[in-house]
C-alpha positions as CSV (number, residue, x, y, z in Angstrom):
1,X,144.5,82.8,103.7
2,X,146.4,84.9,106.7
3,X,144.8,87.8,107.9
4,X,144.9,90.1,110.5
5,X,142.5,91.8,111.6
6,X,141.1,94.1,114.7
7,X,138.4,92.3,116.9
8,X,135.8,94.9,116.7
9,X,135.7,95.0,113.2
10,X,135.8,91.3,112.4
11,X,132.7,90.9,115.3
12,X,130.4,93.6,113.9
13,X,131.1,92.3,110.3
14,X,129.8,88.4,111.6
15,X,126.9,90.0,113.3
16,X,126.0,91.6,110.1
17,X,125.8,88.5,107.9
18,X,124.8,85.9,110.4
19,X,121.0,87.4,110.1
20,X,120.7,85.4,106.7
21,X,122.6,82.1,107.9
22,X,119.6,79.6,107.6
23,X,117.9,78.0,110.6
24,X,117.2,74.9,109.0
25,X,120.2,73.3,107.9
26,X,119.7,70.8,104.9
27,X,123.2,71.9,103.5
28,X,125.7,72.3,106.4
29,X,127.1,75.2,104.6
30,X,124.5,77.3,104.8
31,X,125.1,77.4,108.2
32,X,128.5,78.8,107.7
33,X,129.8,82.5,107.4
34,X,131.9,83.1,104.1
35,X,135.4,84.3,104.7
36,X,137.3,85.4,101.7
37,X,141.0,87.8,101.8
38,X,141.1,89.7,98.8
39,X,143.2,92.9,97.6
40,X,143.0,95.0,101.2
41,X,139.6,93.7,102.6
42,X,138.0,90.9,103.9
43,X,135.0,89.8,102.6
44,X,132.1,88.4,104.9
45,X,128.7,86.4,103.3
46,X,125.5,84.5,104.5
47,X,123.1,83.1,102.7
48,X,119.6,81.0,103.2
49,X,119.4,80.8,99.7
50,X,116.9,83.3,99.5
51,X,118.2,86.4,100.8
52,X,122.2,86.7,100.9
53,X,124.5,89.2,103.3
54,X,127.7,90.2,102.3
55,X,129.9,93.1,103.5
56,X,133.6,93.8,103.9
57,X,136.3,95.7,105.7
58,X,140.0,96.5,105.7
59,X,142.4,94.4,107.5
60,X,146.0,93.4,107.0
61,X,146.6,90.9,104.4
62,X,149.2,88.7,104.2
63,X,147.4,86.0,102.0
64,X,144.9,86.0,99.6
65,X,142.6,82.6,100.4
66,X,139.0,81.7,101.6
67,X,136.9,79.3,103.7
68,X,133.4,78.8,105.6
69,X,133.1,78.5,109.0
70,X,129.9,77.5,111.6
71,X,128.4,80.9,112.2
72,X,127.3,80.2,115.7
73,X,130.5,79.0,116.6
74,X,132.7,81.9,115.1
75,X,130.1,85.2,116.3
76,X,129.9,83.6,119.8
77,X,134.1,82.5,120.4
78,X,134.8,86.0,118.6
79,X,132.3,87.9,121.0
80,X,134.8,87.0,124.1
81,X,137.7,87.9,122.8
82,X,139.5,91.3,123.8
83,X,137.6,94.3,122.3
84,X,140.8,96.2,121.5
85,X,142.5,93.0,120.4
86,X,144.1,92.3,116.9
87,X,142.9,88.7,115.8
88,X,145.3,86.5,113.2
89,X,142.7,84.5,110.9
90,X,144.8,81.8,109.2
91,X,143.5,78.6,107.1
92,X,145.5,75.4,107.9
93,X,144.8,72.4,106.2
94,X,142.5,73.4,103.7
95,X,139.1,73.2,105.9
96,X,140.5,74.8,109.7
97,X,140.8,78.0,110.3
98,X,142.9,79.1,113.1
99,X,142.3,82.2,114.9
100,X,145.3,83.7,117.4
101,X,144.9,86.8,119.7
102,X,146.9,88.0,122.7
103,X,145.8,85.5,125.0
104,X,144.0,83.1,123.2
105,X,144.9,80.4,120.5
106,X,141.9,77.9,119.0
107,X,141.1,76.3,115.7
108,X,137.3,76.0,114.6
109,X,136.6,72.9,111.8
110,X,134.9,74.9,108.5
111,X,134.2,73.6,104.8
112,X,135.7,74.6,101.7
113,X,134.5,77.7,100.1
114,X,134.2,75.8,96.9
115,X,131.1,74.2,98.2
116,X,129.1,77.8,99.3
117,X,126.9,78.7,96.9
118,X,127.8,81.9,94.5
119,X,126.4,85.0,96.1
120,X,124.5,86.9,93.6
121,X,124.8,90.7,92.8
122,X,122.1,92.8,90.9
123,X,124.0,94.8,89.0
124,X,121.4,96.8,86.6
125,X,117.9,97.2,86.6
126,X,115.7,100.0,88.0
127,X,118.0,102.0,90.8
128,X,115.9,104.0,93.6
129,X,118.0,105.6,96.2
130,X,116.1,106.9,99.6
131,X,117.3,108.8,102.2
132,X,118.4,106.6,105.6
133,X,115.6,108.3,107.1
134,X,112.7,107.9,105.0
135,X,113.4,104.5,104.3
136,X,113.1,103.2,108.2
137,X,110.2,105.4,108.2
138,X,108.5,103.8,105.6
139,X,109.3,100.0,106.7
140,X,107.9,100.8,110.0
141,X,105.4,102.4,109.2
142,X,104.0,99.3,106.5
143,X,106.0,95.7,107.3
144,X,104.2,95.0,109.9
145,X,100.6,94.2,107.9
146,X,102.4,92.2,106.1
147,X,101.8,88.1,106.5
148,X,105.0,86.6,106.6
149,X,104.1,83.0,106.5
150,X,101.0,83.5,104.8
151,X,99.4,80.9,102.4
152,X,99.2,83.0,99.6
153,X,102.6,84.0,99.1
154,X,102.0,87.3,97.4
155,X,100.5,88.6,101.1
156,X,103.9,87.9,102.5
157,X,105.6,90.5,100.8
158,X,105.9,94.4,100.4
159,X,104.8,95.9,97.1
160,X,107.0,98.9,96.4
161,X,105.7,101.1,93.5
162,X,107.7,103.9,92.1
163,X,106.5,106.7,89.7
164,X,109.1,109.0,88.9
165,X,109.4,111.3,91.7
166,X,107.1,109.1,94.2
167,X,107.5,105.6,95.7
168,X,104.6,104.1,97.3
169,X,105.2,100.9,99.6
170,X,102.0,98.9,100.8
171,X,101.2,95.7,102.6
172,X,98.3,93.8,103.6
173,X,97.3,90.5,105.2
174,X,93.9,91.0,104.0
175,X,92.6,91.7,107.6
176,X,94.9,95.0,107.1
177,X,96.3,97.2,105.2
178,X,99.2,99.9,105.3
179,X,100.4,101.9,103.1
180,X,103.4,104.7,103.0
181,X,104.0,107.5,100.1
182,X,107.3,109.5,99.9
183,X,109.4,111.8,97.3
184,X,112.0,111.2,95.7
185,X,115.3,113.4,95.4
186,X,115.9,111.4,92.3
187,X,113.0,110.4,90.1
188,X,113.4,106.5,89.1
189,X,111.7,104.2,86.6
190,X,108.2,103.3,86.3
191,X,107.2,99.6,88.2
192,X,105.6,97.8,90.6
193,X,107.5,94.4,92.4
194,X,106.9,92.7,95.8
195,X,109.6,92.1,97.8
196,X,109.7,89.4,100.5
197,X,109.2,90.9,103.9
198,X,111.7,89.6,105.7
199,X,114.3,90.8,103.2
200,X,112.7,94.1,103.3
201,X,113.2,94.0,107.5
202,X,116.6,92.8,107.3
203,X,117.3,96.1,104.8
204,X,115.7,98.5,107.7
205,X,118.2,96.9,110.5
206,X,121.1,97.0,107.9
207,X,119.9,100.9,107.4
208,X,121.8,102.4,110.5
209,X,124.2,104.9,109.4
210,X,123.5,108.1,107.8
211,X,124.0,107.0,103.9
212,X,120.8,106.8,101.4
213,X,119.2,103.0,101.3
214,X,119.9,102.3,97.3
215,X,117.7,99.8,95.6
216,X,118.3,98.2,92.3
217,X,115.5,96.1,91.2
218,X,115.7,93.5,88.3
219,X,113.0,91.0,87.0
220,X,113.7,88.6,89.6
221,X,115.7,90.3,92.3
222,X,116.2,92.9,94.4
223,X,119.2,94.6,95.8
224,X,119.7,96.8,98.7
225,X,122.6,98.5,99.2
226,X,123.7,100.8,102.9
227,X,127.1,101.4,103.3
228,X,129.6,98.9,102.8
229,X,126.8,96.1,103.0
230,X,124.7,94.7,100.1
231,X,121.4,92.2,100.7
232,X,120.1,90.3,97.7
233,X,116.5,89.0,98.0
234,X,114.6,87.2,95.5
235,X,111.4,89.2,94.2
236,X,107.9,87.2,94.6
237,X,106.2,86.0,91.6
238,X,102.4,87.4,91.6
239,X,100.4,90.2,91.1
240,X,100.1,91.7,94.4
241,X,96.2,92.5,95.7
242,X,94.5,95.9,94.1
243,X,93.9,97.4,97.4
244,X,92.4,100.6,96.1
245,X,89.7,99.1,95.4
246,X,88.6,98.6,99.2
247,X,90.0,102.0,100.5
248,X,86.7,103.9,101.6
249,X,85.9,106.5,99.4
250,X,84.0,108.4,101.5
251,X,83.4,108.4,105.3
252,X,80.8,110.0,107.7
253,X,82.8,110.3,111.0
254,X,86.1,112.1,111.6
255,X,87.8,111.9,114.6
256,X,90.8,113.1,116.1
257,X,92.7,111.4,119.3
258,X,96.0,111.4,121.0
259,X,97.9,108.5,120.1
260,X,99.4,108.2,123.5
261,X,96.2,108.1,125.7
262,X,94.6,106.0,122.5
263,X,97.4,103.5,123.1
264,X,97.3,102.7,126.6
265,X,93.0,103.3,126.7
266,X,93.9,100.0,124.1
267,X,96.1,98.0,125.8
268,X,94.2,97.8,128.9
269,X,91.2,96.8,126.8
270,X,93.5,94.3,125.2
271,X,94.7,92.2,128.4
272,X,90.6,91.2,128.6
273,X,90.5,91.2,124.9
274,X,92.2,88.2,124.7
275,X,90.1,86.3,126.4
276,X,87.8,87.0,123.1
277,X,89.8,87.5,119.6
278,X,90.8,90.6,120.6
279,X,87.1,92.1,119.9
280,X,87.3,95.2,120.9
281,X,84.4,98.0,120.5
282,X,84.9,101.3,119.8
283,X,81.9,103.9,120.1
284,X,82.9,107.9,119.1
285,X,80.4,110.0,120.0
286,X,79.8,113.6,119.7
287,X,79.9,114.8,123.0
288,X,83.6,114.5,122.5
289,X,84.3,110.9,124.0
290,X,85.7,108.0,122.5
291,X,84.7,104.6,124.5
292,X,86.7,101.4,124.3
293,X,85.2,98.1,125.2
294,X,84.9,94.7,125.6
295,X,82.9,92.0,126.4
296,X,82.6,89.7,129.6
297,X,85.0,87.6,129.3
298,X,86.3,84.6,131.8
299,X,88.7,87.1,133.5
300,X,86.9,89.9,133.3
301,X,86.0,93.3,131.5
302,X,87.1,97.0,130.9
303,X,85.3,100.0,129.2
304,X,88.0,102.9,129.1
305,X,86.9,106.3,127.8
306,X,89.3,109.4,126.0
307,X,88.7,112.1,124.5
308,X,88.1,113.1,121.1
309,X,87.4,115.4,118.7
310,X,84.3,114.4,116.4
311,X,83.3,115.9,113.1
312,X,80.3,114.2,111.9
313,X,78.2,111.5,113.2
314,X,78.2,109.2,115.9
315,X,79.9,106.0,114.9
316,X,80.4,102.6,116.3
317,X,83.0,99.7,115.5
318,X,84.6,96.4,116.3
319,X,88.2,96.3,115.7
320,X,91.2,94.1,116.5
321,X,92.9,95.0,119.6
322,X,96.3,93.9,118.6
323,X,96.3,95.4,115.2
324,X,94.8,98.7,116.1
325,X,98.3,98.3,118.9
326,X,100.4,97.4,116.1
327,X,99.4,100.6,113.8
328,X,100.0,103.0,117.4
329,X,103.3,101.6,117.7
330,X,104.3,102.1,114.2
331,X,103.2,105.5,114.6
332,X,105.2,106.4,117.9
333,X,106.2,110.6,117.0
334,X,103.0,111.7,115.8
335,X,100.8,113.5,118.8
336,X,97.3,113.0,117.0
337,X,95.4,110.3,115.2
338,X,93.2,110.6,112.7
339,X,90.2,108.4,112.4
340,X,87.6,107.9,109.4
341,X,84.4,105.8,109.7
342,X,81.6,104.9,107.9
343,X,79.7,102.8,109.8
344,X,80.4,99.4,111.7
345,X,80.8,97.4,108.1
346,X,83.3,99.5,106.7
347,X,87.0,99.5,107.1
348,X,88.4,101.7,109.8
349,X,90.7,103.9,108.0
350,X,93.5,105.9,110.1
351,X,95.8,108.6,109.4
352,X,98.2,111.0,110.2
353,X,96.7,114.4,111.5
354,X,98.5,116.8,109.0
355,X,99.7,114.5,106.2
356,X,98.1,112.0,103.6
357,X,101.4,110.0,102.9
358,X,100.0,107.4,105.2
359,X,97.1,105.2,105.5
360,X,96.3,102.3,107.3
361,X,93.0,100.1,106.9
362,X,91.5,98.0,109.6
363,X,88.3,95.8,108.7
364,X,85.5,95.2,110.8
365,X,85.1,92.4,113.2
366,X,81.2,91.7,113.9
367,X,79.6,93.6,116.7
């Protein structure tokens, strides 16, 4: 293999795939990037064994060939060279690859790509294709509640359900739940699969230029596709939890509250918070004031109050502090929050103020 290549290029690609090099390395090769010269690209992938990342990009090249090299090693030596330099990758001796630049000559021990493990492609199945936008809306908006070392491994993924012109992404931790509806432009097949969160997070920070997010889905693998870069991802086995069945169907209170002043009324109540759980009380009231609390604790307490507009009855609730934070964050654009209560032993249920194609559940702590 000779290539050459320009600097900028080959560091971005690196960057790209090093997110699925594993951490724990019980194959040394799975610590290695994937280099392979083909036709008029080069081909970059990483793999854990349970997600892969490949993507490519032109360069000159002189000879076909491939190797693996330590991904650390590579990403960091490449991050110091020129930025505008033009970098000769050339495999000598079947396992080195050397790398020459202006000023600069090394040679960086790898292992033969023979010995990296096939990197899969999904090539048919069910095909959804969502706007760039919408689909970094929708991971931010649910991920989050999702567990991702959780001891029932269904909880640790993100169930995407698609119904012709709708998908529907939820996750819950059982403490939590979020879920995100949007349209879309092209209707795809009927199904429900959960997809492994982390895969789903490394898709929403591959998501960065302006193309749409495509998804193809088999029975045991999913596949998502932005721009020139493809991540495969295992699907989890399990039916994933019926969470309708716990969404309130009726509440008694309404209330409406800036999501800016709600946020930082919260996270003052949250520094003494933590001194209990995070139990943090919450009493709307009528007279258009919303009162957040907490205990005595060994550092201290606070009792903030905001206001609100109330529609119904006077309600009080214990909450998490750090997962009502976690839900404000994820909602960073909208103005207004909408809050539904019934009662203290009920879920919490919060919303956007104009739209219903979000929903996020917060249960109870004890009062």
């Amino acid at each position: 293999m000779k290539v050459v290549i320009a600097q900028s290029d080959l560091l971005e690609s690196l960057k790209v795939v090093a997110r699925a090099v594993s951490t724990q390395n019980t194959l040394p090769v799975l610590g290695n990037i994937l280099i392979k010269a083909e036709g008029k690209k080069v081909f970059f992938a990483a793999t854990n064994l349970e997600i892969s990342i490949s993507t490519s990009c032109e360069a000159d090249i002189m000879n076909e060939g491939s190797i693996t090299v330590p991904s650390k090693i590579l990403t960091s030596y490449t991050s110091l060279l020129g930025k505008g330099d033009e970098v000769e990758l050339k495999v000598a001796d079947g396992s080195t690859l050397e790398i020459n630049s202006k000023t600069s000559k090394t040679k960086i021990k790898g292992i033969s790509a023979d010995e990296f493990p096939a990197i899969a492609r999904v090539e048919s199945g069910t095909k959804i294709s969502i706007s760039n936008e919408d689909f970094r809306d929708m991971v931010h908006k649910v991920a989050f509640a999702a567990q991702e070392n959780a001891s029932r491994p269904i909880l640790s993924g993100v169930c995407f359900i698609a119904k012709k012109e709708e998908l529907r992404i939820a996750a819950t931790d059982s403490y939590r739940l979020s879920e995100k509806t949007i349209k879309l432009e092209i209707p795809a097949e009927d199904g429900q699969w959960v997809i492994p969160v982390r895969a789903v997070l490394e898709a929403d920070r591959l998501a960065t230029g302006g193309e749409a997010v495509k998804v193809v889905i088999s029975d045991n693998q999913v596949m998502f596709v932005s721009g020139g870069t493809e991540l495969v991802s295992r699907l989890i086995e399990g039916k994933f939890p019926d969470y309708n069945q716990i969404l309130p169907k009726s509440h008694s209170t309404t209330a409406e509250v800036n999501r800016a002043e709600f946020e930082l009324a919260v996270r003052r109540v949250s520094i003494f918070a933590k001194e209990n759980n995070q139990h943090m009380k919450l009493d709307f009231l009528n007279d258009g004031t919303l009162t957040i609390s907490t205990d005595t604790t060994q550092v201290g307490e606070e009792r903030t109050t905001i206001p609100v507009k109330l529609d119904g009855a006077n309600n009080q609730i214990a909450l998490n502090a750090d997962y009502v934070l976690d839900l404000l964050g994820s909602l960073g654009k909208e103005e207004k929050v909408k809050v539904e209560l019934e009662g203290k032993l009920n879920p919490a249920v919060f919303k956007k103020e104009k739209e219903d194609d979000f929903v996020h559940l917060v249960m109870p702590l004890k009062m």
